[in-house]
N, C-alpha and C positions, 0 to 999 in steps of 0.2 A: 504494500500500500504506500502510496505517496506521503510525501509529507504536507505535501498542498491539501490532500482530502484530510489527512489528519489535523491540519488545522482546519480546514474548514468544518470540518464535525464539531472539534471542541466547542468554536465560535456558537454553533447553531444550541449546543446544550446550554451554553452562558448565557444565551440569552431565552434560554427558557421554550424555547421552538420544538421541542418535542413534545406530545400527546399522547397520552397512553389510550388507546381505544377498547384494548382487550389485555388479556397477559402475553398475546402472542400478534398484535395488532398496534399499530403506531400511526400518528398522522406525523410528516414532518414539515416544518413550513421553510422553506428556502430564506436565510439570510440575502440573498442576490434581487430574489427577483418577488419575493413572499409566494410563491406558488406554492401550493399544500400536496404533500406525495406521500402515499400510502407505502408503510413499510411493514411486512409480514417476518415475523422467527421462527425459527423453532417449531414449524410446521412441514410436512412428507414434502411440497410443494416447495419450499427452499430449495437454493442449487448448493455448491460444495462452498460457497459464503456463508451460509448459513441463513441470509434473506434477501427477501425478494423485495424491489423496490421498483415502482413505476414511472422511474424518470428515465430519460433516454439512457444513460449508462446501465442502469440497473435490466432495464430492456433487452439488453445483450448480455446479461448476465458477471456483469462486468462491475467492479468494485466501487460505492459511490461516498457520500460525502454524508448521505440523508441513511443510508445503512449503520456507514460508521459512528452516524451522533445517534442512532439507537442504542447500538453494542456498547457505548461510552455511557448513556442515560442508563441499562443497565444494571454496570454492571456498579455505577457512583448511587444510584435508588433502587435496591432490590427488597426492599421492604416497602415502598410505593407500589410497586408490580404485583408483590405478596398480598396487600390489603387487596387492590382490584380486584386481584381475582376470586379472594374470600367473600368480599363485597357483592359481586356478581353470584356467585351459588346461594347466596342469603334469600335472593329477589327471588 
């Protein structure tokens, strides 16, 4: 991985740009341009990144910037992720 996307990922959690949608479900909002991209983990349906993300790189399956500020978000909140998804099975 670059160090361009690794900065650009940090940048995107700093500012708060990640959404937890599910425990295995993210929305990510672009620092660049604010467009909002869906990022999947941890599901059969990931490739050998581990998620799947719907912006042109990720499209090709190919390592992005909105994946890596998931995998940063985390692995920095994994007790965020934990309540969701306790939260979610309560409903």
């Amino acid at each position: 991985m670059s160090e361009h996307i690794e900065y650009k990922a940090k940048a995107i959690v700093e500012a708060g740009n990640v959404q937890t949608i599910s425990d295995t479900e993210y929305l990510v909002k672009s620092s660049d341009t604010g467009t909002l991209y869906n990022v999947v983990v941890g599901k059969q349906e990931t490739n050998e990144l581990g998620y799947l993300c719907n912006c042109t790189a990720g499209s090709y399956e190919h390592s992005c910037k909105h994946g890596r500020a998931v995998e940063i978000y985390r692995e920095r909140f994994p007790a965020l992720i934990k309540v969701y998804a306790e939260d979610q099975e309560i409903k």
